[in-house]
N, C-alpha and C positions, 0 to 999 in steps of 0.2 A: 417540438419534441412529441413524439409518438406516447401511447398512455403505454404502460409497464401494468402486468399482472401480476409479477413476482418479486417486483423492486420500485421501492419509493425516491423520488428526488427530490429533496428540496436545498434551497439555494438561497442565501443571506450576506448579501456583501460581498466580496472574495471567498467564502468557504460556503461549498457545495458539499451537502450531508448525502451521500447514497444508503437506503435502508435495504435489510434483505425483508420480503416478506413473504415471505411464508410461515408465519409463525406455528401454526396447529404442528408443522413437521418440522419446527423448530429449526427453520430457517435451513434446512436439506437444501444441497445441489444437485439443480435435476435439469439434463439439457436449456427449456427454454431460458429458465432463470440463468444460466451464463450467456447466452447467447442476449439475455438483455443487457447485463451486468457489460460486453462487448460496445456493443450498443448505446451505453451512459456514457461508457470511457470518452469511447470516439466523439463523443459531442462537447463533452467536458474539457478533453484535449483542444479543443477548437475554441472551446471561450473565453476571450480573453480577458474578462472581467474576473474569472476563475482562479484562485493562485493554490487553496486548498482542498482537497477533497478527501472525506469523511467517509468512511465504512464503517457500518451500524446493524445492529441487528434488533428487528422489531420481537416484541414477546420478549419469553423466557430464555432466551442462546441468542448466542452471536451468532453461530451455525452449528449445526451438529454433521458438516462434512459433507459428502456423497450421498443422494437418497438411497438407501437401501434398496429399495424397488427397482430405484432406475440401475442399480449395479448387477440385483439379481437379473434381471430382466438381459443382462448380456449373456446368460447362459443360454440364449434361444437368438442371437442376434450374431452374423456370422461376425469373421474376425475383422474385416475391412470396416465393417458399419462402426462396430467397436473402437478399431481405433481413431475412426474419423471423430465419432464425439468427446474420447479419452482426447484427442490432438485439440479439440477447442478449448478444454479444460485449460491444457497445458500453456496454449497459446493466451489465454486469459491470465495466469499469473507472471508470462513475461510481460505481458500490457502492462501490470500492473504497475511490476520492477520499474521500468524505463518510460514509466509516465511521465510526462513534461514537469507538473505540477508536482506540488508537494502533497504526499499521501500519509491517512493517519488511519490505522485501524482500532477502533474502540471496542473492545470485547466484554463479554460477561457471562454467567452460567455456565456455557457450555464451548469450547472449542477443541471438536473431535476429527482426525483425518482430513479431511482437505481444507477444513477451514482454516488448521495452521498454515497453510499454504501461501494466503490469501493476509494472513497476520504478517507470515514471515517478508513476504511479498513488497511489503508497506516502507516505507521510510523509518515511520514511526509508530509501535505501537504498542498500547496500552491494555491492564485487563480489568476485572473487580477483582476483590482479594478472596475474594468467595471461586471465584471461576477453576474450572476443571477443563486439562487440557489431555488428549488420548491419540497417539497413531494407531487405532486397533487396526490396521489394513492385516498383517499377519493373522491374525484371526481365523479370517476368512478366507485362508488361503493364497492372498495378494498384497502387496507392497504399495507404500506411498510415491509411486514409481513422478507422477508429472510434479508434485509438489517438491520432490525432496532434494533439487540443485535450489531451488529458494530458499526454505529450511538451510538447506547447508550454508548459505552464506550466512546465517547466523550461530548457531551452532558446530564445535567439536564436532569430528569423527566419533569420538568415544562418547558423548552426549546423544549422538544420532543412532548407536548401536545401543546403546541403556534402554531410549524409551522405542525405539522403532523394531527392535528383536525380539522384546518383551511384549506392547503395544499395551500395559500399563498406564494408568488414569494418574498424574502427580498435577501439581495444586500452580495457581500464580503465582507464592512464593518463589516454588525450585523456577518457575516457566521466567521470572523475572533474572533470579540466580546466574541462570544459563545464558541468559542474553535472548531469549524469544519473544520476551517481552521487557518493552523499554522505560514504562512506568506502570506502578501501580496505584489502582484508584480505591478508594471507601467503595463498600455496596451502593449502588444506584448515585456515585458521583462520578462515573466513565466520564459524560460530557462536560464537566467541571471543571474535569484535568483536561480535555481536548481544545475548551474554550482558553484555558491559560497556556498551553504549549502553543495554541494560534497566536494570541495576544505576543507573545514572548516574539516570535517568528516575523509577525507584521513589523518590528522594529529594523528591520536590515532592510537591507535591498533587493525587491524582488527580483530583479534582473542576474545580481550576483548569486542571490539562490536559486534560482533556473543553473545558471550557466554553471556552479559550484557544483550541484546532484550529476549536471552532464560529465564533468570531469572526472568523476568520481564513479558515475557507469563506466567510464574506456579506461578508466585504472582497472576497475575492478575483472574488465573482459577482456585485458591485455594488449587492447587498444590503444591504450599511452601508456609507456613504461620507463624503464631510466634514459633510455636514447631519445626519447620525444623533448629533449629539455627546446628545440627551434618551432613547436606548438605549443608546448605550456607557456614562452615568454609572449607568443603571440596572441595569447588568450587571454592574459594581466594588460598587455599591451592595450588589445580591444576593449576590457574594460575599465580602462584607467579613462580612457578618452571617449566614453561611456556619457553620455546625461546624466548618470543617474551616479558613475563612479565620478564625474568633476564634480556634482552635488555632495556626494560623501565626504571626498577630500577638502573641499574646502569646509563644509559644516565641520570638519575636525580641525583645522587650523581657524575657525572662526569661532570657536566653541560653544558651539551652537547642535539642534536636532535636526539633522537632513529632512528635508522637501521631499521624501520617493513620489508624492503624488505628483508635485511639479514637475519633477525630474525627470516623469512617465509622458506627462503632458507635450514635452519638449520633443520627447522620441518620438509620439504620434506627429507631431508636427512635422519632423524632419523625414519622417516617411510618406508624408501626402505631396 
């Protein structure tokens, strides 16, 4: 892996932690920094020792959004150059969505305009109870135009017009409330709670929660809908007869804790 300037990776068993760092500007999105953030995915997606990956933010904020500078700076930058790096933005939080792996976003202090993005983006995620969350994009005369069909799949219509019309600062309480955030953590025990929803998560079957988040993107993109019932049978089917689902079904008729790591063992085997 290539060194990052903007972003930290570190990796611990199955769960890969991605840090933002930039902390002096409080972790701001500013072209290179997504174009790493691109960059860690694609690698990350490729490893298969990998099953969780972790978004963090070094300092005081998880993010505080779009760099200001790199936004003003589009007032002298024609419109094509503009949307080509508005378009990586964008392309970065579908990465995110329809990442293989299971994704957790850890937040704290600050998550302002496109970092909810990158929260909403996530499988799963978490804030401090102290954290402050903001769409100011109206503000400044613009909308949270690449983030907010992400946003939307978690959030109301009428949740989306309160804080996105307004651009109004509200708390991890209402942010949990809503559904934009899916736990909340004590100040400075984000990774506590990250470490126990992983724990939690390691007990299934890796393979069934791969292939369960896949099913679960083509529901959500119309991809599989009530006529697909001759791919959904064929999907239980493949995993019944799975390594890792004949491991499950019989550690439940044997009443017993399934083998995933044997289970996985057998897979690599029957692939070479």
């Amino acid at each position: 892996m290539e060194k990052f300037k903007y972003i930290k990776l570190e990796k611990s068993g199955v769960q890969a932690t991605i840090l933002l760092d930039r902390p002096k500007q409080h972790n701001a999105l500013n072209p290179e920094m997504i174009e790493e953030l691109h960059t860690v995915l694609d690698h990350l997606a490729e490893d298969e020792m990998v099953h969780f990956v972790v978004l963090a933010g070094e300092g005081e904020s998880f993010c505080a959004g779009a760099d200001i500078n790199w936004f003003a700076g589009a007032v002298d930058r024609g419109k094509a150059e503009n949307w080509q790096e508005f378009l990586r933005m964008a392309e970065l939080m579908k990465k995110l969505a329809t990442f293989p792996k299971i994704t957790i976003a850890a937040a704290h202090r600050n998550v302002l305009g496109g970092a909810n993005g990158l929260l909403a983006a996530c499988d799963f995620s978490l804030a401090e109870k102290s954290t402050g969350f903001a769409f100011g994009e109206v503000k400044l005369g613009i909308i949270p135009a690449t983030i907010l069909p992400f946003v939307a799949r978690r959030l109301s219509t009428q949740h989306l017009k309160k804080l996105m019309f307004s651009g109004e600062r509200f708390g991890a309480v209402e942010a949990h409330a809503i559904g934009l955030v899916d736990f909340l953590a004590e100040d400075g025990k984000r990774m506590e709670v990250v470490d126990k929803l992983i724990g939690e998560l390691k007990a299934v079957s890796p393979n069934a929660l791969k292939a369960c988040k896949q099913l679960i993107l083509k529901v959500e993109t119309g991809e599989v809908g009530l006529d697909s019932s001759e791919y959904t049978a064929a999907v239980l089917a493949e995993l019944v007869h799975s390594d890792e689902g004949q491991e499950g079904l019989r550690a439940f008729l044997e009443k017993r804790k399934p083998d995933w790591k044997g289970a996985s063992l057998l897979t690599g085997l029957h692939k070479q």
